[in-house]
C-alpha positions in Angstrom: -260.0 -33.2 20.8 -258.7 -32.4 24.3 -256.7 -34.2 26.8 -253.6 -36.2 25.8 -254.8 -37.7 22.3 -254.9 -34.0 21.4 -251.2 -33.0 22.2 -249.6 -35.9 20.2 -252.0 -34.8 17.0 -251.0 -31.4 17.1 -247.0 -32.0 17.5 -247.2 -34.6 14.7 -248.5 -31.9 12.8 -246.0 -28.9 13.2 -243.4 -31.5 12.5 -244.3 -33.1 9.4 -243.8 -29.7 7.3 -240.2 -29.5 8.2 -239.7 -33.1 7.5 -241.0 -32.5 4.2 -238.8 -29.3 3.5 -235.7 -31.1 4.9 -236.5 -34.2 2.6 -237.3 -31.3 -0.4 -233.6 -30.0 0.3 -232.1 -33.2 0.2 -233.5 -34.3 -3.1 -231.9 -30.9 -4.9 -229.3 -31.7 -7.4 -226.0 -30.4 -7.4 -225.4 -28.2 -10.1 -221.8 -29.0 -10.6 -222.3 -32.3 -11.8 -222.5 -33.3 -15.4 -226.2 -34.7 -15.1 -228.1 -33.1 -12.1 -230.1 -35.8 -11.6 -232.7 -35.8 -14.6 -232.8 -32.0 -15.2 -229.5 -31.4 -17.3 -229.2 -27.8 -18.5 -227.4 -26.6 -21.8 -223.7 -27.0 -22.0 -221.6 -23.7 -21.6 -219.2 -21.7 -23.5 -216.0 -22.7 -23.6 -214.0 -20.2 -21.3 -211.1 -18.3 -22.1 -207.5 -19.8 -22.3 -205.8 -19.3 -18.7 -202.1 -17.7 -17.7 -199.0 -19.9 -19.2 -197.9 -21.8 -16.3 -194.1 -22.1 -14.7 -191.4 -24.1 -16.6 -191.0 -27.4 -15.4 -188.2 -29.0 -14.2 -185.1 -29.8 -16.5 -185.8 -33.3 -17.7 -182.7 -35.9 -18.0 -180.3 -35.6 -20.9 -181.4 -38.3 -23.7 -178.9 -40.4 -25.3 -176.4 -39.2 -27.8 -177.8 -39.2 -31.1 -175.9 -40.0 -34.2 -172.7 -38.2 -35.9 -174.0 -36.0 -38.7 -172.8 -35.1 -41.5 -169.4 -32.9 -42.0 -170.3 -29.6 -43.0 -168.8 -26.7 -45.4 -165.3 -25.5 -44.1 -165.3 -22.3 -42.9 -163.7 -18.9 -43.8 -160.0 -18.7 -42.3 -159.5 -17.2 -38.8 -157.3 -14.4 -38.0 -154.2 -15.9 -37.0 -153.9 -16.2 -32.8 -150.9 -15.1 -30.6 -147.3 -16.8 -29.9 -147.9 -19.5 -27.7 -145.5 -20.1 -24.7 -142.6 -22.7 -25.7 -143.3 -26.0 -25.5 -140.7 -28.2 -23.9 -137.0 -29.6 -25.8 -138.1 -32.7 -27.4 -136.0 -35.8 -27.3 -132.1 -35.5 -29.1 -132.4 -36.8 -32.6 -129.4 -39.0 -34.0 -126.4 -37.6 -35.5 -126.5 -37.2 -39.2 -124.2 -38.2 -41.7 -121.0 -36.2 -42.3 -120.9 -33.9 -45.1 -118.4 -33.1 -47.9 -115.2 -32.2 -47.6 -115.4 -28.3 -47.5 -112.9 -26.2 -50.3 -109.8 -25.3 -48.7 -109.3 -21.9 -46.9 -107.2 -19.3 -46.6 -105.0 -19.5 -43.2 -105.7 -17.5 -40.2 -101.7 -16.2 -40.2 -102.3 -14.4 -43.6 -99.5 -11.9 -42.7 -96.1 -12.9 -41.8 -93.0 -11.7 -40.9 -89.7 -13.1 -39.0 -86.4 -13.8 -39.0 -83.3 -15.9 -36.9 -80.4 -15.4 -37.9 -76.5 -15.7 -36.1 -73.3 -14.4 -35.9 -70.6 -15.7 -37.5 -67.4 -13.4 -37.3 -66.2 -12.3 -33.8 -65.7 -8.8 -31.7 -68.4 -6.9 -34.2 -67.5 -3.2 -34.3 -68.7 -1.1 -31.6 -71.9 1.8 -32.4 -72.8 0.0 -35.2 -75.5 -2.4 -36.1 -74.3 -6.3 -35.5 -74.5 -8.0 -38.7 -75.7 -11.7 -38.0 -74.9 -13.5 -41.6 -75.6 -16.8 -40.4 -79.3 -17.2 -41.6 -81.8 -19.7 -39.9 -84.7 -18.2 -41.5 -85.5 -15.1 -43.6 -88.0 -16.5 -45.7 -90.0 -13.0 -46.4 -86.8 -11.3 -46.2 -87.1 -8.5 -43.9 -84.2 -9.0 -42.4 -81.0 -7.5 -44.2 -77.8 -9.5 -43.3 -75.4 -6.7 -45.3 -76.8 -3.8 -42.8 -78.1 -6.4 -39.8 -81.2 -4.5 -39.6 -84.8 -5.6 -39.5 -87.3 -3.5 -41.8 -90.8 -3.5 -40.5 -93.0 -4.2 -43.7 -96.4 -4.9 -41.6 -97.1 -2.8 -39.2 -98.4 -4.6 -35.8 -96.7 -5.7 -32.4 -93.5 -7.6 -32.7 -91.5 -9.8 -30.7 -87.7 -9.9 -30.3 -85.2 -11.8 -28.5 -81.6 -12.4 -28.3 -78.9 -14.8 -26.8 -75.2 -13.3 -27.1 -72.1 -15.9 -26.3 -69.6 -13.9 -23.9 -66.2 -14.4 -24.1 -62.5 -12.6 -23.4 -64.0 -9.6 -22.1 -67.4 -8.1 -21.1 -70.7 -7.4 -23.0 -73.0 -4.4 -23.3 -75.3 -4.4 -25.9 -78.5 -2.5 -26.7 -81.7 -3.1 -29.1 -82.9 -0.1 -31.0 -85.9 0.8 -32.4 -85.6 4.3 -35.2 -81.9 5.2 -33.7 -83.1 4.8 -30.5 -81.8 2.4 -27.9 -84.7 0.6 -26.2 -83.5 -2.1 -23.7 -80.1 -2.4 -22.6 -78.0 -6.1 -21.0 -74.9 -6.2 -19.7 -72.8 -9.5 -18.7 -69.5 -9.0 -16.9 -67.1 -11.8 -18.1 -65.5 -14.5 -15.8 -62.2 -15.3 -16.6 -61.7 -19.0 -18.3 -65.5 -19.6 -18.6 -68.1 -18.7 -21.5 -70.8 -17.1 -20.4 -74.4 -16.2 -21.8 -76.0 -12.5 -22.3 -79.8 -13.0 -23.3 -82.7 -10.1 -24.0 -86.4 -10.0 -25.2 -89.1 -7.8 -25.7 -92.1 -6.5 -27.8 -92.6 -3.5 -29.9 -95.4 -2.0 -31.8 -93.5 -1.1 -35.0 -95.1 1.2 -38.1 -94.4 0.3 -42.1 -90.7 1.8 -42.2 -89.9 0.9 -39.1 -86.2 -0.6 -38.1 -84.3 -2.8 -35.6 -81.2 -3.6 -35.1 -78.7 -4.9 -32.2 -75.6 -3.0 -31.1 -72.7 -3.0 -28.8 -72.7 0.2 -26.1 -70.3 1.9 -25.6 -66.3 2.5 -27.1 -65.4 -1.0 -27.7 -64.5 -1.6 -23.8 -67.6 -4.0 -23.9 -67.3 -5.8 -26.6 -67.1 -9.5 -25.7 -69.5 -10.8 -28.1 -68.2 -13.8 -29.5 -69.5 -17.1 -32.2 -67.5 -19.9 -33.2 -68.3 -23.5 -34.7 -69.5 -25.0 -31.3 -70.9 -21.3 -29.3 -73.1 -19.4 -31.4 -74.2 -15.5 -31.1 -78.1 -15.2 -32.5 -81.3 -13.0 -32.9 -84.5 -13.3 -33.5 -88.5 -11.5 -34.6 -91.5 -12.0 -35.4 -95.1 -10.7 -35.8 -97.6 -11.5 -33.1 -100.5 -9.8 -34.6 -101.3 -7.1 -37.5 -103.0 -3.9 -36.4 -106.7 -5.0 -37.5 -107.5 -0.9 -38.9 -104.4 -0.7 -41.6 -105.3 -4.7 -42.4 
């Protein structure tokens, strides 16, 4: 067949065979679903377990269970350091007073002194002064028939006098072992009484003597005691020496 009638047959024919492999393509089925179409093929082997994956995220904390059960008490620890100090707590109340403690022995154990006065006027020049008027001699180391102190415990001493002047003037001196150790003088006013006074310490050994004296020839020898004017002297121990007590 010729002319136009012809054309039309022979395009209609090329065309119809790709049509036909176009529809063939469509109508495949896809081999990745479960069921292609009616043709399903045997099921596979199962395939190998994969890679662990990451850790997930830190889920929220759950609520606090229940308290268990106390458990066995352990071995002892070694025992820890000195903490720091903790502060002063509050002052507690005063407690009750106790019992009447023993009594004690006095802290003036050792003692020695003497005051004594003169009773007879003008004593004798170079020699000791005996005052015979005793105010106190309790331990007796003071001998009114010589007027001379005996140390009996050795330690530093204190010593002190107060002379009534009168007639004529005084110079008297303290000695210490036959040696004169301080010396007062008073020069007399005529119709008056007047005082002549002295003091000082000494360290004196066990043996040890003191005495008072006029000075001199018996120019100076104004000393004087009656009932109403008295003539005295006086010692005592200040303290011990701590290595011979």
């Amino acid at each position: 067949m010729r002319g136009p009638t012809g054309f039309l047959l022979c395009s209609l024919l090329l065309v119809a065979p790709h049509c036909t492999e176009v529809a063939a393509q469509d109508l495949q089925p896809d081999p990745k679903t479960p069921c292609a179409n009616w043709m399903g093929g045997a099921p596979g082997y199962p395939g190998h377990n994969g890679l662990p994956g990451r850790d997930g995220k830190d889920g929220k904390d759950g609520l606090k269970g229940e308290k268990g059960e106390e458990g066995m008490q352990g071995p002892k620890g070694d025992r820890g350091e000195i903490g720091v100090p903790g502060q002063e707590g509050p002052r507690g109340f005063p407690g009750y007073p106790g019992q009447k403690g023993e009594k004690g022995e006095g802290a003036f154990v050792y003692r020695s002194a003497f005051s004594v006065g003169l009773t007879e006027r003008a004593p004798h020049p170079n020699v000791p002064i005996r005052f015979s008027k005793i105010f106190y001699n309790e331990q007796s180391h003071y001998d009114a028939s010589t007027g001379k102190f005996l140390c009996s415990i050795p330690g530093m001493y204190y010593f002190a006098y107060h002379l009534t002047v009168y007639l004529t003037d005084v110079k008297v001196s303290l000695y210490k072992k036959d040696k004169a150790v301080i010396f007062t003088y008073d020069q007399f006013q005529k119709n008056n009484v007047d005082q002549a006074s002295g003091s000082v310490l000494l360290h004196l050994s066990t043996g040890d003597e003191v005495w008072l004296q006029v000075y001199g020839e018996g120019d100076n020898n104004g000393v004087y005691a009656d009932n109403i004017n008295d003539s005295t002297f006086m010692g005592f121990l200040l303290y011990p020496d701590l290595d011979v007590h």
